[in-house]
Backbone of each chain as ProteinMPNN parsed JSONL, in Angstrom:
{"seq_chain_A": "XXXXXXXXXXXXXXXXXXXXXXXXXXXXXXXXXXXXXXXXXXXXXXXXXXXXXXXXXXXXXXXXXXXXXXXXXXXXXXXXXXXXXXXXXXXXXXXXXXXXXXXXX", "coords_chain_A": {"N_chain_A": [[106.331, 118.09, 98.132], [102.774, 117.403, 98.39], [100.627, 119.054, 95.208], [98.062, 120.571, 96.426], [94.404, 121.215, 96.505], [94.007, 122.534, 94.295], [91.651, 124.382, 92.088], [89.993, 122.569, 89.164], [89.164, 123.426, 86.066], [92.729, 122.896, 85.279], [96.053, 123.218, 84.166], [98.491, 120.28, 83.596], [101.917, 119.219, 83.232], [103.407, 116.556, 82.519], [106.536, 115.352, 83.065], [108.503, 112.648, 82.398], [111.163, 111.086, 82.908], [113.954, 109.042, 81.818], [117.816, 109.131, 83.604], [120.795, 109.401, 81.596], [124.119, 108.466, 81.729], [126.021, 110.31, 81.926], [125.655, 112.834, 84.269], [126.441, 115.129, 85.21], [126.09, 118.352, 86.435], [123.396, 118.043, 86.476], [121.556, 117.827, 88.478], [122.634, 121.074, 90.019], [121.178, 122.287, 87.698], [118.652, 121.455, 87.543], [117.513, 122.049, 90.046], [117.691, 124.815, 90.276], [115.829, 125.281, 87.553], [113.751, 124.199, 88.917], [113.068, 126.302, 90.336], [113.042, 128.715, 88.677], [110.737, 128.407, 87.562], [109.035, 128.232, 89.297], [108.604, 131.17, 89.684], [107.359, 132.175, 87.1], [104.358, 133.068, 84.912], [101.164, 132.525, 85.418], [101.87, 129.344, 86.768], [101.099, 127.404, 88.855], [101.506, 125.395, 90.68], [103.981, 122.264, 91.59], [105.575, 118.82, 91.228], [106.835, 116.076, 92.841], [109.516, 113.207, 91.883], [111.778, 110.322, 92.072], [113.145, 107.071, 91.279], [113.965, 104.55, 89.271], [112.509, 105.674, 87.823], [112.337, 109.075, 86.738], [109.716, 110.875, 87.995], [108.346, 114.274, 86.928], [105.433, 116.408, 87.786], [104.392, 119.709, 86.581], [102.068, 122.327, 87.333], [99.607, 124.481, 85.504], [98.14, 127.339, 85.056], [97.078, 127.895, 82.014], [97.083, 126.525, 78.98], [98.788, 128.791, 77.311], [100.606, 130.072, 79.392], [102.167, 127.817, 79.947], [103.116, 127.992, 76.869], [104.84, 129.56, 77.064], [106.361, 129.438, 79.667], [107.911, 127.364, 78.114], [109.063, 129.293, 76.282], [110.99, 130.331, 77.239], [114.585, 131.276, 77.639], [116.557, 130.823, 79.347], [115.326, 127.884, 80.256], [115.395, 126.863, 78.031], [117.67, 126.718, 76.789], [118.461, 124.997, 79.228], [117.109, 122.936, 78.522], [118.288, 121.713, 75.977], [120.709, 120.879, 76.947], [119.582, 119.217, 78.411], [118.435, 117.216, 76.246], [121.147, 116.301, 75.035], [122.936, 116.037, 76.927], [121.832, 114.502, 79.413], [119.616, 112.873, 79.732], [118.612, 110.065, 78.926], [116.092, 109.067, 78.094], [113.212, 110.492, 77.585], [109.64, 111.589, 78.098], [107.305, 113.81, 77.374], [103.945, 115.057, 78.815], [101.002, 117.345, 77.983], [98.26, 117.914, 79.581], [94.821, 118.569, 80.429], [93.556, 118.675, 83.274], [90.393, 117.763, 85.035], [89.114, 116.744, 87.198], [89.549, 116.653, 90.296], [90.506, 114.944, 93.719], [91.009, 114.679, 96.9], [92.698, 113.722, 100.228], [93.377, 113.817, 103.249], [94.936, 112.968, 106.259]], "CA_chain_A": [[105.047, 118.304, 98.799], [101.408, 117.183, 97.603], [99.949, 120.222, 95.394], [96.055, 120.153, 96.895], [93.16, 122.702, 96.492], [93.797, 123.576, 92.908], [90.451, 123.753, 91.214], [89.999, 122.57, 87.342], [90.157, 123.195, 84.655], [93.615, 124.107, 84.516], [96.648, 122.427, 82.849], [99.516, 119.252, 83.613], [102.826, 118.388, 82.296], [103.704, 115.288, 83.177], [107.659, 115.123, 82.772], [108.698, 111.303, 82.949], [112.377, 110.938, 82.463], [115.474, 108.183, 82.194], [119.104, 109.661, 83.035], [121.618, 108.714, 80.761], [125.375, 108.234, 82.766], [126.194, 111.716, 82.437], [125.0, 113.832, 85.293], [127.553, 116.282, 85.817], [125.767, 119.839, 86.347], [122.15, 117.894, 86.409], [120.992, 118.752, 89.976], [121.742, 122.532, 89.619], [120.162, 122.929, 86.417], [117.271, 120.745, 87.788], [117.598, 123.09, 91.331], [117.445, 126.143, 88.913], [114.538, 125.476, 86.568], [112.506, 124.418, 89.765], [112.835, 127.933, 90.985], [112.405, 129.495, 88.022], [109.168, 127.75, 86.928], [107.909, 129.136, 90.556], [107.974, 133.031, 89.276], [106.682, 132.32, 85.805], [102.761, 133.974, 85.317], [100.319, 131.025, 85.778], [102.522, 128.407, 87.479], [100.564, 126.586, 90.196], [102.766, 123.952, 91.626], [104.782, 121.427, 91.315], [105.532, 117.783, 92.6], [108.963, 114.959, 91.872], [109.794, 111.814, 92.736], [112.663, 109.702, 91.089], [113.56, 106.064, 91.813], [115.069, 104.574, 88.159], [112.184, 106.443, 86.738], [112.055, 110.503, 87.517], [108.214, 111.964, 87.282], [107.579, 115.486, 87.664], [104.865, 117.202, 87.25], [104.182, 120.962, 87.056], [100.577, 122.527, 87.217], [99.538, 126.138, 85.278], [97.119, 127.944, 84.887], [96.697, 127.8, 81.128], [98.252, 126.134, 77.975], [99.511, 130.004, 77.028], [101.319, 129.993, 80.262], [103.126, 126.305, 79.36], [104.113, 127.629, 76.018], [105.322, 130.99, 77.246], [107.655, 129.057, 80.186], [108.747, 126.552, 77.069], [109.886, 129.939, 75.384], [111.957, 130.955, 78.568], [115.446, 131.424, 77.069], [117.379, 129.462, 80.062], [114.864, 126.847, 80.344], [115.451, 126.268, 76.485], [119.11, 126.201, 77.326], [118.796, 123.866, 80.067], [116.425, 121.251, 77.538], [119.195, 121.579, 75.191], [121.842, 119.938, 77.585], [119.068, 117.894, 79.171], [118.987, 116.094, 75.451], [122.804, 116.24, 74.842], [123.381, 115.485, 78.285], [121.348, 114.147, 80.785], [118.927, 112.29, 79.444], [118.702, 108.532, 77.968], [114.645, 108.682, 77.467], [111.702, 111.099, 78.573], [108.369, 111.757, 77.545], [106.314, 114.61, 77.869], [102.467, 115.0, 77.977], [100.542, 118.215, 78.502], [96.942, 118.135, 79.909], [94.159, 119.148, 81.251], [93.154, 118.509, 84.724], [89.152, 118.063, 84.5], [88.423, 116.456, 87.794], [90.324, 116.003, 91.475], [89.921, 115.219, 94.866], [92.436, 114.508, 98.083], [92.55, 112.749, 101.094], [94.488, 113.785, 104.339], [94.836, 112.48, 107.792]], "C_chain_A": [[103.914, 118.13, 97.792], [101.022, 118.729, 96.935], [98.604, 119.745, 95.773], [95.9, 121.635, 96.681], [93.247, 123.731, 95.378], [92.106, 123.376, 91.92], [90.825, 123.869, 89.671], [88.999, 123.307, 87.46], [91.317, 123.949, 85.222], [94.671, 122.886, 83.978], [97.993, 121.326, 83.398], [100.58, 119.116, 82.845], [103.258, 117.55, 83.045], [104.804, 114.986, 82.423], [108.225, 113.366, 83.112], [110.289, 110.845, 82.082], [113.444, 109.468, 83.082], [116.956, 108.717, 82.368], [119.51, 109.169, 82.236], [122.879, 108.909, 82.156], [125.658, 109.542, 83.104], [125.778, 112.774, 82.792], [125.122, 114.811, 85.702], [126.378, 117.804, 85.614], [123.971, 119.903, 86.182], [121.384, 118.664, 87.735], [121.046, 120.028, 90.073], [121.168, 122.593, 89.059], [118.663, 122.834, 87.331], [116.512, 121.996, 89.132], [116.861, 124.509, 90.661], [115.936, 126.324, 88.033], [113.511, 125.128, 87.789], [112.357, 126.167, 89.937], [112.295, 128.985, 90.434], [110.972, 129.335, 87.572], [108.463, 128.691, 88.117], [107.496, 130.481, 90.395], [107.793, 132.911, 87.426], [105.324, 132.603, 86.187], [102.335, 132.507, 85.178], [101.002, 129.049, 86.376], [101.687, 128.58, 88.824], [100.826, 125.783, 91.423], [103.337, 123.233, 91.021], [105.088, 119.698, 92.341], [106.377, 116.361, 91.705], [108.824, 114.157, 92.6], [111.081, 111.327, 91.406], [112.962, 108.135, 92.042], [114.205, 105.674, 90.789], [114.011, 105.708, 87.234], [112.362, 108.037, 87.305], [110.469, 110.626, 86.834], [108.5, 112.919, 88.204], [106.631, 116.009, 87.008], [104.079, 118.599, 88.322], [102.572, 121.405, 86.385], [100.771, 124.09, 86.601], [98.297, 125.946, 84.982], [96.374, 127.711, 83.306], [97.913, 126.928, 79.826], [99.214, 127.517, 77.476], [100.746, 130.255, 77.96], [102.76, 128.845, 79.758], [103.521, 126.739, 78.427], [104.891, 128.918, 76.076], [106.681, 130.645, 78.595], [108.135, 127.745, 79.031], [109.71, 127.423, 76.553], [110.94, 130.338, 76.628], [113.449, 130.61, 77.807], [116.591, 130.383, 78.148], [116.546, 128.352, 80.473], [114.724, 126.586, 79.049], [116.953, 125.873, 76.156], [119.031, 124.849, 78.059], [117.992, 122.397, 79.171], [117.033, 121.165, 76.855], [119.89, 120.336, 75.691], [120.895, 118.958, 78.18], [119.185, 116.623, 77.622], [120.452, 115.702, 75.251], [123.378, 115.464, 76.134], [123.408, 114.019, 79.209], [120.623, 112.74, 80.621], [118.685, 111.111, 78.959], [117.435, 108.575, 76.833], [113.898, 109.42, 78.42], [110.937, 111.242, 77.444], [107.701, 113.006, 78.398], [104.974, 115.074, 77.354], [101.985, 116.095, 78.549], [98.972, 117.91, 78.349], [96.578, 118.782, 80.359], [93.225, 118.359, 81.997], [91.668, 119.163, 84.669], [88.761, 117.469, 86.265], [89.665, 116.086, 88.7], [89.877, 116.194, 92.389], [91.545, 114.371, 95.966], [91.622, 113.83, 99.3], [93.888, 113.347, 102.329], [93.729, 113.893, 105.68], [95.012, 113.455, 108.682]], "O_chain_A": [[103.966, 118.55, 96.636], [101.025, 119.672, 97.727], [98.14, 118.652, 95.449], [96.604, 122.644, 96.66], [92.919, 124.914, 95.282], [91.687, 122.401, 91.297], [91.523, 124.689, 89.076], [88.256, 123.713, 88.354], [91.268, 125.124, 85.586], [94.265, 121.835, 83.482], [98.819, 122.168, 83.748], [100.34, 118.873, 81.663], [103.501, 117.77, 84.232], [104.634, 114.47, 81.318], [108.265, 113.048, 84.3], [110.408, 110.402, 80.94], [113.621, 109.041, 84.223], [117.529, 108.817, 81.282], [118.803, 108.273, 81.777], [122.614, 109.364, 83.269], [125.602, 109.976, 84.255], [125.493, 113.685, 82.014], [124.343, 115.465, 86.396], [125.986, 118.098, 84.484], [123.284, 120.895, 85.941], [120.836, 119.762, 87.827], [119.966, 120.602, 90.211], [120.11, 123.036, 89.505], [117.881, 123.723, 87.668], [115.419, 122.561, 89.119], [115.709, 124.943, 90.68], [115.204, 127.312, 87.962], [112.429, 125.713, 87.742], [111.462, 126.928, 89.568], [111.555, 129.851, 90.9], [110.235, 130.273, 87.269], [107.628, 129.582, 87.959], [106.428, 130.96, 90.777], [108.247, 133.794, 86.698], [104.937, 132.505, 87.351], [103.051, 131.548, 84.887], [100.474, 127.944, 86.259], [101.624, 129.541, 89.591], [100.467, 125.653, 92.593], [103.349, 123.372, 89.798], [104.915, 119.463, 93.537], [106.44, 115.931, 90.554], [108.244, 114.134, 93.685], [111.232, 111.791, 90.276], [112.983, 108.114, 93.273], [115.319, 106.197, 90.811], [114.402, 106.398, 86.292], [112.549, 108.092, 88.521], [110.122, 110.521, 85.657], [108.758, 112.883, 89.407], [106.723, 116.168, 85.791], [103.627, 118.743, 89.458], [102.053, 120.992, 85.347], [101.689, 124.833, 86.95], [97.587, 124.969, 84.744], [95.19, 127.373, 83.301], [99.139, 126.823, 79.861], [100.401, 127.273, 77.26], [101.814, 130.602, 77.457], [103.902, 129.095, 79.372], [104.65, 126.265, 78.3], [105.557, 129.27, 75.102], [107.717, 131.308, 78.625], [109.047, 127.112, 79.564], [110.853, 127.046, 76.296], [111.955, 130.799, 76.105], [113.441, 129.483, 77.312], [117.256, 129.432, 77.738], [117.186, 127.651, 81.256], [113.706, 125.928, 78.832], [117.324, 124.943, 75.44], [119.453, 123.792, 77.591], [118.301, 121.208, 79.242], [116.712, 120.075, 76.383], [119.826, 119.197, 75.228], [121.354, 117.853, 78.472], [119.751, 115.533, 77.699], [120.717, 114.508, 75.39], [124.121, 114.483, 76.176], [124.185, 113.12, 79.53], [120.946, 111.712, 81.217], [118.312, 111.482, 77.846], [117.415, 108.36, 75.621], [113.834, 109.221, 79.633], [111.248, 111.117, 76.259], [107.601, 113.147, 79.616], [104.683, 115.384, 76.199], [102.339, 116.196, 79.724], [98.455, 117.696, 77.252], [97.213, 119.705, 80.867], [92.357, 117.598, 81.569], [91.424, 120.346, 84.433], [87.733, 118.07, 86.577], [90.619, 115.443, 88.264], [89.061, 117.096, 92.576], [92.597, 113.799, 95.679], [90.435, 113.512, 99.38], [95.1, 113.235, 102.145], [92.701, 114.429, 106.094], [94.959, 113.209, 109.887]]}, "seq_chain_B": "XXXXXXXXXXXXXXXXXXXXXXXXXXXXXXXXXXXXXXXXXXXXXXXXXXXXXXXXXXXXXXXXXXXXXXXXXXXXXXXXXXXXXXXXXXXXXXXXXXXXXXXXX", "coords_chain_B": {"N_chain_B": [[109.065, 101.593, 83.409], [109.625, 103.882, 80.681], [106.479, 104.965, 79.376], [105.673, 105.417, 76.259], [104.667, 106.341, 72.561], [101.843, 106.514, 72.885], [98.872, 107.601, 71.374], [97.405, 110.858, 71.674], [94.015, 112.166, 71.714], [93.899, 111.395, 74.653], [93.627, 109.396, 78.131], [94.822, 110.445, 81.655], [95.454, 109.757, 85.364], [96.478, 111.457, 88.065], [98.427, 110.17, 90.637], [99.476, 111.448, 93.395], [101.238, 110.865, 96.236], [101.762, 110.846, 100.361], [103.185, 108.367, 102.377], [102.144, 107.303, 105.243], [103.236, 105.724, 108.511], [102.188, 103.228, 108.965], [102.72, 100.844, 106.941], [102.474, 98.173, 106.61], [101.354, 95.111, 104.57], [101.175, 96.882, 102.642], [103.075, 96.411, 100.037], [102.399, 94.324, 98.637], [100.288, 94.733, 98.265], [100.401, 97.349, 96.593], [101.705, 95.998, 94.083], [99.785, 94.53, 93.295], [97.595, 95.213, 92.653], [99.187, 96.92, 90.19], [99.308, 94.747, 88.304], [96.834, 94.174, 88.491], [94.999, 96.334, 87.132], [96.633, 96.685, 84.462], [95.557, 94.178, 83.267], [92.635, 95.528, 83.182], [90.226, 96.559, 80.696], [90.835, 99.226, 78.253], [92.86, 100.277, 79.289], [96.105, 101.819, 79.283], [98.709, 102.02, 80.098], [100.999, 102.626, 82.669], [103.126, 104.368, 84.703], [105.675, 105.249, 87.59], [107.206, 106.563, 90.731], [108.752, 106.727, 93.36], [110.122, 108.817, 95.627], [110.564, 111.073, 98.594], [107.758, 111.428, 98.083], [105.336, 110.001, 96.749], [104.685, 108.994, 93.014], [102.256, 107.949, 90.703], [101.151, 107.898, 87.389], [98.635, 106.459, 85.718], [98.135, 105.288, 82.125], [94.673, 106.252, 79.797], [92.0, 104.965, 78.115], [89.286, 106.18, 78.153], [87.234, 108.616, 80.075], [85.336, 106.215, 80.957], [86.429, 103.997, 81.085], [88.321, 104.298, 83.265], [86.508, 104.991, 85.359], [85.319, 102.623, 85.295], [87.247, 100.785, 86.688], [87.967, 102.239, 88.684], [85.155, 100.944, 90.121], [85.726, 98.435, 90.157], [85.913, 95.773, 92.404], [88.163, 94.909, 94.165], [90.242, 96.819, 93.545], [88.141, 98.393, 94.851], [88.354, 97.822, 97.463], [91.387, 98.047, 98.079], [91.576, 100.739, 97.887], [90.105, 101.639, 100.599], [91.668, 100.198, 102.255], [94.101, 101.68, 101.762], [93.13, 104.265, 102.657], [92.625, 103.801, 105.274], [94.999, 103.041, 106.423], [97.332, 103.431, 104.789], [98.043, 105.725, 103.491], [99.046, 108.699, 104.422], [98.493, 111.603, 102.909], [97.246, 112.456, 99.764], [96.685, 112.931, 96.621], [94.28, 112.86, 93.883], [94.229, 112.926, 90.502], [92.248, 113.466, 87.346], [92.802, 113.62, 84.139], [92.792, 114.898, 81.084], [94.687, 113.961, 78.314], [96.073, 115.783, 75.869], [98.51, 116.578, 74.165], [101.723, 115.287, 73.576], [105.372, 114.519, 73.293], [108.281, 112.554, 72.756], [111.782, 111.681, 73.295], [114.359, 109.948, 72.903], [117.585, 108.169, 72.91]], "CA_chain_B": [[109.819, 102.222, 81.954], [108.5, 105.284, 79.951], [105.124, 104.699, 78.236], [105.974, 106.347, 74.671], [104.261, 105.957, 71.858], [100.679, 106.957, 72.595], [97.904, 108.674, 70.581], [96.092, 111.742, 72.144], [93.91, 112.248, 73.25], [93.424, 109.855, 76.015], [93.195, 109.655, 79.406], [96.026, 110.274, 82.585], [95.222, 109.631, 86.563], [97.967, 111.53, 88.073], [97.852, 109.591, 92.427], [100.64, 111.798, 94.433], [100.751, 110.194, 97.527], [102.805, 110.277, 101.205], [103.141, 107.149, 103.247], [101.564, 106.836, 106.663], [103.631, 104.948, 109.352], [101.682, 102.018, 108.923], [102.747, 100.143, 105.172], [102.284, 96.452, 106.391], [100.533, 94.715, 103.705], [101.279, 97.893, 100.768], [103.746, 96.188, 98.307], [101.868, 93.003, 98.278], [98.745, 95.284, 97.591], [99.94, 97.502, 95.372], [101.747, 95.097, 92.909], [98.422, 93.097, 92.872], [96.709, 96.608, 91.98], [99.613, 97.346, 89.315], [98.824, 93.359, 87.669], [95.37, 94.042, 87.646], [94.845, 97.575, 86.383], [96.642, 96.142, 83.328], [94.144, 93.338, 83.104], [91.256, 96.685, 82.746], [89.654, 97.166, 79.129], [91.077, 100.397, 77.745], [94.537, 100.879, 79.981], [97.397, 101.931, 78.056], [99.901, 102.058, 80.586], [101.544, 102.745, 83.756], [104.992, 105.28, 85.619], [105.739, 105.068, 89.015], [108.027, 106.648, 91.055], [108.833, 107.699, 94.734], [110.964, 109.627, 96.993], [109.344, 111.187, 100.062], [106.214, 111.426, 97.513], [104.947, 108.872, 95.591], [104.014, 109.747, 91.863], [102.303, 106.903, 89.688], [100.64, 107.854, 86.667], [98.207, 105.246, 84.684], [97.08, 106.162, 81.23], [93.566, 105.063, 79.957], [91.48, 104.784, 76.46], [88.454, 107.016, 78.3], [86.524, 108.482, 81.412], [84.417, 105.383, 81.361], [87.314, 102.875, 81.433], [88.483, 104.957, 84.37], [85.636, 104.786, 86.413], [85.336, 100.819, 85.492], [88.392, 100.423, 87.44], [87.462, 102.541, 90.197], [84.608, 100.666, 90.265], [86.615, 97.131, 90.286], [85.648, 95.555, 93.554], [89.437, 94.13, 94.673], [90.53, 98.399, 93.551], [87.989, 99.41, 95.732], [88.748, 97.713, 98.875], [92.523, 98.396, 98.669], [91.728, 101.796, 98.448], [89.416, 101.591, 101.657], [92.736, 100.113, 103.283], [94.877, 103.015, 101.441], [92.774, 105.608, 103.348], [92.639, 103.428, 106.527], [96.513, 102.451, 107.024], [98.764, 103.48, 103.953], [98.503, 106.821, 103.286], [99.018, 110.278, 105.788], [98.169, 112.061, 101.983], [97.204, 111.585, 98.491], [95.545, 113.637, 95.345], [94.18, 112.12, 92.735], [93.653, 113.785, 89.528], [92.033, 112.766, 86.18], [93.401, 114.668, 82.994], [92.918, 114.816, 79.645], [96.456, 114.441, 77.543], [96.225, 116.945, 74.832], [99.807, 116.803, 73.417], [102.73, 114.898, 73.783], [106.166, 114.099, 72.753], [109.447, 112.26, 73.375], [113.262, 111.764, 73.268], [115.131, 108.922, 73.726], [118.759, 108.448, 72.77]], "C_chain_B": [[108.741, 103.364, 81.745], [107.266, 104.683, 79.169], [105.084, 105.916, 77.285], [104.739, 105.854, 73.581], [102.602, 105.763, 71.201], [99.855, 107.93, 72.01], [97.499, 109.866, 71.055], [95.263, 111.6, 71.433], [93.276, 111.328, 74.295], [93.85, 110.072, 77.373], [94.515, 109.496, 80.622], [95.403, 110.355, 84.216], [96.526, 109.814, 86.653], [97.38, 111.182, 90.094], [99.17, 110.131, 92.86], [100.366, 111.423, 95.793], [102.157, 110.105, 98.524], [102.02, 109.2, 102.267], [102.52, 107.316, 104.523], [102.961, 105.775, 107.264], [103.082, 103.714, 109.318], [101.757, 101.563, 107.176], [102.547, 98.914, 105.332], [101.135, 95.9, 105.301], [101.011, 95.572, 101.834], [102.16, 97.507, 100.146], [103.499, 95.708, 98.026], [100.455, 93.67, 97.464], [98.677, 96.421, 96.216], [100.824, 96.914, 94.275], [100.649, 94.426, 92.665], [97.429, 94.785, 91.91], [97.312, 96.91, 90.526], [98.913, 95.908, 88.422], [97.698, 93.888, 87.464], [94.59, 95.344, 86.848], [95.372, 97.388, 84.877], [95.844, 94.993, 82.656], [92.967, 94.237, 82.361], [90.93, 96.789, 81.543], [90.083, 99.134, 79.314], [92.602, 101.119, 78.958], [95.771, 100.689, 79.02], [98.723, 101.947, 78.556], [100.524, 102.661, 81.891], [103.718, 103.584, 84.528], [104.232, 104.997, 86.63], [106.834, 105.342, 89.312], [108.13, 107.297, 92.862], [109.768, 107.693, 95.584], [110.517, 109.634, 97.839], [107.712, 111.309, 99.722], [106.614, 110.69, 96.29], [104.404, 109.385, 94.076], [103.578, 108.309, 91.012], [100.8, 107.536, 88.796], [99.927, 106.501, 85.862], [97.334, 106.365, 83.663], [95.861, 105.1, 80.557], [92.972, 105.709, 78.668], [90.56, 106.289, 76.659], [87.846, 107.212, 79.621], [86.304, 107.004, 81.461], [85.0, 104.099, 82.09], [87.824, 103.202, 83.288], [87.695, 104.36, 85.819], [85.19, 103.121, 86.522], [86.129, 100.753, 86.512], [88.375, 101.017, 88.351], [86.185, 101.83, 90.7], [84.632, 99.188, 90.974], [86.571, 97.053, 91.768], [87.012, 95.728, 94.647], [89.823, 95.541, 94.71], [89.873, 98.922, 94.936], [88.69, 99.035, 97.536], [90.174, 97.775, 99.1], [92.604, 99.722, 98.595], [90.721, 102.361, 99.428], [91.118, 101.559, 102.679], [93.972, 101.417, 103.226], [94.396, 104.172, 102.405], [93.161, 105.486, 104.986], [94.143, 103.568, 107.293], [97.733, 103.304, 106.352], [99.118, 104.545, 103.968], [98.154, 107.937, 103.912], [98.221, 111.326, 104.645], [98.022, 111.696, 100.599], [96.088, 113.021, 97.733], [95.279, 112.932, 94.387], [93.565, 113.208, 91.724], [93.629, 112.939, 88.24], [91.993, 113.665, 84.94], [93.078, 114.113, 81.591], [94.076, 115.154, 78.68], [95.497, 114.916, 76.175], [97.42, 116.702, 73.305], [101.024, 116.13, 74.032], [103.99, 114.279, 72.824], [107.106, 113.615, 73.631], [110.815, 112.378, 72.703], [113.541, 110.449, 73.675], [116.235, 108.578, 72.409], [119.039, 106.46, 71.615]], "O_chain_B": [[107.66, 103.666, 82.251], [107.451, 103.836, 78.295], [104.614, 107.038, 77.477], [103.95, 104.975, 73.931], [102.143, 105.338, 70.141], [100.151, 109.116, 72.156], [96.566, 109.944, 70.255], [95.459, 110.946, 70.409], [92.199, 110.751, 74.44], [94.495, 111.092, 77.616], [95.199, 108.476, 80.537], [94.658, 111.334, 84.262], [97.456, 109.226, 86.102], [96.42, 111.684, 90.679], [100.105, 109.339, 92.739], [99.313, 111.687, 96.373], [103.237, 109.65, 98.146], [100.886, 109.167, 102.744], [102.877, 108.486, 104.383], [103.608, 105.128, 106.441], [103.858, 102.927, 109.861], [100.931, 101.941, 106.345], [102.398, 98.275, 104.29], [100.016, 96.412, 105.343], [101.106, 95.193, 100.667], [102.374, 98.348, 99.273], [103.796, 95.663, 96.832], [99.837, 93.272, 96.477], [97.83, 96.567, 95.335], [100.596, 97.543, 93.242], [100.632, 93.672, 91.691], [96.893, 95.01, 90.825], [96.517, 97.139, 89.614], [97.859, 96.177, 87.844], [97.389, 94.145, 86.3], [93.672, 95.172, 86.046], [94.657, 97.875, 84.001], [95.567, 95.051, 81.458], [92.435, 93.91, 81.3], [91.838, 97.487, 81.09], [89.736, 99.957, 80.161], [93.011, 102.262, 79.159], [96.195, 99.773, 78.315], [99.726, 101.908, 77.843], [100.146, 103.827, 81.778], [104.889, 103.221, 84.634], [103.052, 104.695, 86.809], [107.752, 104.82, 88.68], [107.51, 108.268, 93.296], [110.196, 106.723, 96.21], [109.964, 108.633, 98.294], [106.757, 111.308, 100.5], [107.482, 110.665, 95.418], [103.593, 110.309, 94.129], [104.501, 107.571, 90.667], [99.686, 107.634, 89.312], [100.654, 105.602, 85.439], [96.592, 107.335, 83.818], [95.836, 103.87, 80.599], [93.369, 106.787, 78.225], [90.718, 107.271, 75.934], [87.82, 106.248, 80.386], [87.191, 106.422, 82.087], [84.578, 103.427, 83.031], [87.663, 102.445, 84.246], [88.038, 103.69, 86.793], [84.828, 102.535, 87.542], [85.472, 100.623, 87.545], [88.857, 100.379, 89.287], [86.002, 102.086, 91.89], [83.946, 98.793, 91.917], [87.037, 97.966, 92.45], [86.997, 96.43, 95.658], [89.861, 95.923, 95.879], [90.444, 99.541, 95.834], [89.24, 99.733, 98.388], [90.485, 97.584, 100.275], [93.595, 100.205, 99.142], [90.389, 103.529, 99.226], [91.581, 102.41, 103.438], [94.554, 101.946, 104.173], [95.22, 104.948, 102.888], [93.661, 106.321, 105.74], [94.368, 104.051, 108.402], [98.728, 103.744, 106.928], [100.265, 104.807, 104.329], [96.958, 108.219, 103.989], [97.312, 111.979, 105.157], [98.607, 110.694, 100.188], [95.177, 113.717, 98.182], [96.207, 112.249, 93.953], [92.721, 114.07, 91.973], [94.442, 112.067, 87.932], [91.05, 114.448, 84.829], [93.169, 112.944, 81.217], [94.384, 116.288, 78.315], [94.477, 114.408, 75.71], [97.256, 116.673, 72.086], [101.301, 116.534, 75.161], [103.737, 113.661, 71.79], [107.125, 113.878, 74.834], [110.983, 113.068, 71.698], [113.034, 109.904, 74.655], [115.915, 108.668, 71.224], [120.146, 106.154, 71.172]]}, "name": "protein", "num_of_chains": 2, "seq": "XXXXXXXXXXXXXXXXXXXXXXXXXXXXXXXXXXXXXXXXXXXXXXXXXXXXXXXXXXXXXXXXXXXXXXXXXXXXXXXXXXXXXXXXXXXXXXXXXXXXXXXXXXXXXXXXXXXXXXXXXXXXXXXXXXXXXXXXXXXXXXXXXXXXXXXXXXXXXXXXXXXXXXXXXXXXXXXXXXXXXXXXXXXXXXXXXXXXXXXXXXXXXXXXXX"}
């Protein structure tokens, strides 16, 4: 689902990932860290797509927030096995969201 | 592919977008959009991905370049038809990358 009606300033990570072959135990994890991201303090939303590339990106409130769910002890687990694992090639960029607007029918 | 390898801080348009019932014309329009957005002074690069929501990030040198390219005649009128035909929803947001890193195997 679109997030809408967040006002800036607040903050972006823009997750942009390649699997690698081995997938085994990707989708829970992936299942899992959505959920948890949702009851972390300043988490806003969220929003995925995958075709060969995966983007997600999750919205907070502040960069303190972002490096306080980085320290999260099973979402430092699960980026472990995402390099070891999952992963071929991602990139991640954290911003800030200075200006938006929407559009619905 | 991933776009790695960039400086901060520089510029991210994040366009989440769902389809409308009406797409006749949208792959012809936006491959001509992806071609010419790389054409733009100060574009650094381009993701894209979609499920039931579309996610395509372009990154860019600065506001100004930005708003060139929203400005870009051929841009604007396919996103006249985007509002008209393509898309039921859509956010657009314009970010400032901060910080980033990658992985790749």
């Amino acid at each position: 689902m679109i997030v809408a009606h967040l006002k800036p300033p607040y903050y972006a990570v823009i997750f942009t990932t390649i699997k690698a072959d081995n997938t085994s135990g990707y989708d829970q994890t992936a299942l899992r860290m959505g959920s948890l991201a949702k009851k972390q303090d300043g988490f806003l939303g969220i929003e995925s797509a995958r075709a060969d590339l995966g983007i997600t990106v999750s919205y907070w409130q502040s960069l303190a927030d972002i490096q306080k769910w980085r320290e999260n002890i099973e979402h430092t687990e699960a980026r472990i096995l995402g390099k070891e694992k999952w992963y071929a090639q991602y990139q991640l960029r954290i911003c800030k969201v200075e200006h938006e607007y929407g559009f619905k029918k």
